[in-house]
N, C-alpha and C positions, 0 to 999 in steps of 0.2 A: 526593649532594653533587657540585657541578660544578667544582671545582678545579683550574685545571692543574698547578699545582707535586703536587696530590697523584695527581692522573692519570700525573705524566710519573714521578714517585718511584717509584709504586706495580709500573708497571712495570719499572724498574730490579731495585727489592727482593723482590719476591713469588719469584722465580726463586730467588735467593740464599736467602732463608728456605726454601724446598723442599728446596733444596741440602743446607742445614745440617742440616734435620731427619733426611735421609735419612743425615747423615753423627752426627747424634746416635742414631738408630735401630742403626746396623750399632757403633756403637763402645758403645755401653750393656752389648752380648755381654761385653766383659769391663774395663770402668772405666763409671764409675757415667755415667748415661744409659738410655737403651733406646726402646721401642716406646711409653710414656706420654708421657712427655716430647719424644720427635719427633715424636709424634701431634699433642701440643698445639701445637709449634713451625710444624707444617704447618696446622692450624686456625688458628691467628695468620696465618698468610702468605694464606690463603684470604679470611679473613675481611677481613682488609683492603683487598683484592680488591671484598669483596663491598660493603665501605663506600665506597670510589673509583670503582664503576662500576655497580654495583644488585647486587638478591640473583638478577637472570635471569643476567647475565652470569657471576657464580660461579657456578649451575648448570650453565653451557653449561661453563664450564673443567674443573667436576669432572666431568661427562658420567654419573655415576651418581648416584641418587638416595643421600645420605647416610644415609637409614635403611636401604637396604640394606646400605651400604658398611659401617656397623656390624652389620648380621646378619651380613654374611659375614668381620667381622673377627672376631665370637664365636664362630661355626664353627670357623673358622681356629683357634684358640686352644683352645677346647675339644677338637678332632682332636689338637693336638702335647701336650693332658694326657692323651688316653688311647691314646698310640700307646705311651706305654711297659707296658703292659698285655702288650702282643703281646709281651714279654721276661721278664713274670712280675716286673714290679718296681711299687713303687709308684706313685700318678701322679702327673707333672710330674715325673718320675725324668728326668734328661737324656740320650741315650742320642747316641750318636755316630757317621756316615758320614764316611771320609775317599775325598773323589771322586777319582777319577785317581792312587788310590796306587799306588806300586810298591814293588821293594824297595831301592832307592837315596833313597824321598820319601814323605814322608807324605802330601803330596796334600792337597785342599784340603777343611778340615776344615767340616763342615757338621752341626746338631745339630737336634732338635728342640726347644729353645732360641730359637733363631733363629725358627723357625717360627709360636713361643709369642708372640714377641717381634713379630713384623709382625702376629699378629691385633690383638695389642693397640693396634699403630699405628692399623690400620684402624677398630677399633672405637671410638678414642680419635676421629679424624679425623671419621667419621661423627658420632656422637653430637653432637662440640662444633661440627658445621657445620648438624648439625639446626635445635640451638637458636637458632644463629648468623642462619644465613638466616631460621628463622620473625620473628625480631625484627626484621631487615630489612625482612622483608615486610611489616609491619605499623603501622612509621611512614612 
C-alpha cells in the first residue's frame, strides 16, 4: 500500500505500540497482562509495519527470522518451567532471585516468572509475525 498519511502514522505509532507492549509484558508480573498479550500488542505494531511498507521491510526491522523468534521463545519458556526442578519443587513452581540485596534492601526481585513470561512474548511475537508476513507475501 502506498499511503502517506499511513507511511507518515505508521511511523509515529509502531514505536509507541512497542513501547506499550513492553510495558504490558513487565506489568502482567503482577496485575493482569503479561508475555501473550504484549506479544500480540507487539505483532500488531509489526504487522502494521508490515502493511505500510511491505512484508521485506518488517523482516529487515525484526532482523530475525520469526520462526525462529518463536523456537527460542519456547526454549525460553520451557527452561523457566524446568528450572524449578533444580529446588525439588514442582514445574512452573515460581522460585525467587533478589539481585543486589543487602541487609538494609531487598534488592531487585527477579523470578523465573518473569522469564516464563518473555518466552511467551517471543513465542507469541514470532508465530503471529509468521502468519502475518506469509499473508503479506502472498497478495
Amino acid at each position: 500500500m502506498n499511503s502517506l498519511i499511513l507511511n507518515a502514522a505508521t511511523r509515529l505509532l509502531v514505536s509507541l505500540i512497542l513501547l506499550f507492549s513492553v510495558y504490558m509484558l513487565l506489568r502482567g508480573h503482577n496485575e493482569p497482562g503479561g508475555g501473550f498479550i504484549g506479544g500480540l500488542i507487539a505483532a500488531i505494531g509489526i504487522a502494521v509495519y508490515a502493511i505500510a511498507f511491505g512484508p521485506g521491510a518488517a523482516r529487515s526491522v525484526v532482523r530475525i527470522d520469526p520462526m525462529t523468534l518463536a523456537m527460542v521463545g519456547l526454549a525460553t519458556a520451557l527452561c523457566a518451567g524446568i528450572f524449578s526442578f533444580f529446588f525439588a519443587d514442582p514445574p512452573f513452581t515460581g522460585a525467587w532471585w533478589f539481585a543486589g540485596a543487602t541487609a538494609g534492601s531487598k534488592g531487585l526481585p527477579l523470578s523465573n516468572v518473569l522469564v516464563f513470561d518473555i518466552g511467551v512474548y517471543l513465542g507469541v511475537i514470532g508465530s503471529a509475525l509468521t502468519l502475518v508476513i506469509a499473508l503479506e507475501e502472498e497478495t
